[in-house]
C-alpha positions in Angstrom: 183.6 100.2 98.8 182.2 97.8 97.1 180.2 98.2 94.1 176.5 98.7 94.1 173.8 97.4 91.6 170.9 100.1 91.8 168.6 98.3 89.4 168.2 94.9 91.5 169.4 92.8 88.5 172.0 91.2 89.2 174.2 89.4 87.2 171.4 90.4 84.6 174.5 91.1 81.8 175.6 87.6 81.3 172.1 86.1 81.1 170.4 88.5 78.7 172.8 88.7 76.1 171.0 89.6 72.8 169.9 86.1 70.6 171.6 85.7 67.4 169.9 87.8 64.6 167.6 84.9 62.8 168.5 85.8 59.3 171.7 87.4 58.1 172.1 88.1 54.7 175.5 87.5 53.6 175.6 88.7 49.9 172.9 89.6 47.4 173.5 89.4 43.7 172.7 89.6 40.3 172.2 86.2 38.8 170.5 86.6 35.2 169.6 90.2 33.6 167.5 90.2 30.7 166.2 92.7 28.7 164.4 92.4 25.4 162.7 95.3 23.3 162.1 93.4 20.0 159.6 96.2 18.6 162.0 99.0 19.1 161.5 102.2 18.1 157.7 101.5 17.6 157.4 100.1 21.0 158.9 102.9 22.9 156.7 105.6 21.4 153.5 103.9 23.0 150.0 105.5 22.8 148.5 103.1 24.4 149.2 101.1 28.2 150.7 98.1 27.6 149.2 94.9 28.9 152.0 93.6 31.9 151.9 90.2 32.9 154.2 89.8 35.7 155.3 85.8 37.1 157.3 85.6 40.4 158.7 82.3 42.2 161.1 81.7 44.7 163.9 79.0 44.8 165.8 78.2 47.9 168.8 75.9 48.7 171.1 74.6 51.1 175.0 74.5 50.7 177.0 71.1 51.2 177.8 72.0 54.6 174.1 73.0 55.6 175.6 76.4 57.4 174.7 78.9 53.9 171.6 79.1 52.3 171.0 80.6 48.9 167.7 82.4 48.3 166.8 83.3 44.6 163.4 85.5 43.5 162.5 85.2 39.4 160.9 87.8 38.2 159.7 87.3 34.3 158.1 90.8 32.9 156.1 90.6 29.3 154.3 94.1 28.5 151.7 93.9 25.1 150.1 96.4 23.0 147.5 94.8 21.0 149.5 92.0 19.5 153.0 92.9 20.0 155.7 92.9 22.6 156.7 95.7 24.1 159.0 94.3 26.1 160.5 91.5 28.3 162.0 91.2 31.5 163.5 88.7 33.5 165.5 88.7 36.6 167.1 86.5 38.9 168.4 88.2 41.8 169.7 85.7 44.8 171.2 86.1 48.1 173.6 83.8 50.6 171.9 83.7 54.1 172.3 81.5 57.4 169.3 81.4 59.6 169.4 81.5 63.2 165.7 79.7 63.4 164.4 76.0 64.6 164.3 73.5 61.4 160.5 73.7 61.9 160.6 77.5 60.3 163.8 77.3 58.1 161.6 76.8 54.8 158.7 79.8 55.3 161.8 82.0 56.7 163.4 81.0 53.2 160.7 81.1 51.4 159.0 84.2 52.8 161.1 86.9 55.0 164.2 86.1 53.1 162.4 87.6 50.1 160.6 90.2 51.8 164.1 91.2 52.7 165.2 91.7 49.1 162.0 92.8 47.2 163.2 96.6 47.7 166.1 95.5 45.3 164.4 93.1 43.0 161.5 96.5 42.5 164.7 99.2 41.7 166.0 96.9 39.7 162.9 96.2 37.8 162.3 99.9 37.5 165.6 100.8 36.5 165.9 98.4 33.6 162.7 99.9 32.0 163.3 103.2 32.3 166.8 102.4 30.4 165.0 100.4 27.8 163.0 103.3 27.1 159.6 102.8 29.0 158.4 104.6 31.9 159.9 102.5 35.0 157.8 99.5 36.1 157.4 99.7 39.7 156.0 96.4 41.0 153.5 96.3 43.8 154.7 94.4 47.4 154.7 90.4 46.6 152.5 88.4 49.1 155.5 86.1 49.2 153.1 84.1 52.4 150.5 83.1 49.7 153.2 82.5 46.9 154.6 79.9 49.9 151.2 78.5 50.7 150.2 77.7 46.8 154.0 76.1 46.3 153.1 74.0 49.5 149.5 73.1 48.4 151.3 71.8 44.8 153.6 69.6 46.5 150.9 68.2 49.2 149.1 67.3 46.3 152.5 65.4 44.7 153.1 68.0 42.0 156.8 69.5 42.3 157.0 72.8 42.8 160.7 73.9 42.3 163.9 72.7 44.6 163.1 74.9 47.8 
């Protein structure tokens, strides 16, 4: 007897194999932890919300080879009461991805999803580290990492440099 295809789709196995997932994140690591608390003990008995001023950018880069890409998000912290630091943080966290995307969308895939990918880990991070230095933890809000691309983009049509992504 020979064998019977009840859903009409023949040879539907061999053509619809699944696509290559379009971003795979080989490793994601620390690259430069810094905490500073130069007002210590005052600073960590605060009456008073500190000022935060939070700066994010995104780097991206391509290996030798062109096959790995390394992604890193900088994340510089600086909290102020009144006229003194409470405290400073900065972070470098980076990841080793290849895409699976057309050269046309390589950059915003970089520049954008990669780092929507590792925001979850850059925030515990974040949060962690001032809750050890002695401050409630810090939880940053999601990062339009879209309009952090578009201004980088607008910098450079206009011939100012805006990193090495």
């Amino acid at each position: 007897m020979a064998d019977e295809n009840t859903t009409g789709a023949q040879g539907a196995t061999e053509q619809q194999q699944p696509a290559a997932n379009p971003i795979t994140i080989h490793t994601q690591y620390i690259k430069d932890l810094s905490f500073e608390n130069p007002n210590a003990p005052e600073s960590v008995a605060l009456q008073q919300q500190p000022k935060i001023n939070i700066d994010v950018d995104v780097e991206a880069r391509t290996t030798q080879d062109q096959k790995l890409h390394e992604v890193t998000i900088k994340i510089n912290v600086k909290a102020d009461v009144g006229e003194k630091v409470a405290f400073i943080a900065e972070l470098q966290y980076g990841c080793v991805v290849t895409l699976n995307v057309s050269d046309e969308h390589r950059l915003p895939v970089l520049m954008i999803e990669v780092p929507r990918l590792l925001f979850p880990y850059v925030r515990k991070i974040i949060a962690d580290l001032t809750s050890d230095g002695g401050f409630p933890p810090l939880m940053m809000q999601q990062i339009d990492f879209a309009d952090l691309f578009r201004k980088k983009f607008a910098q450079r049509m206009d011939g100012q440099p805006a990193g090495n992504a």
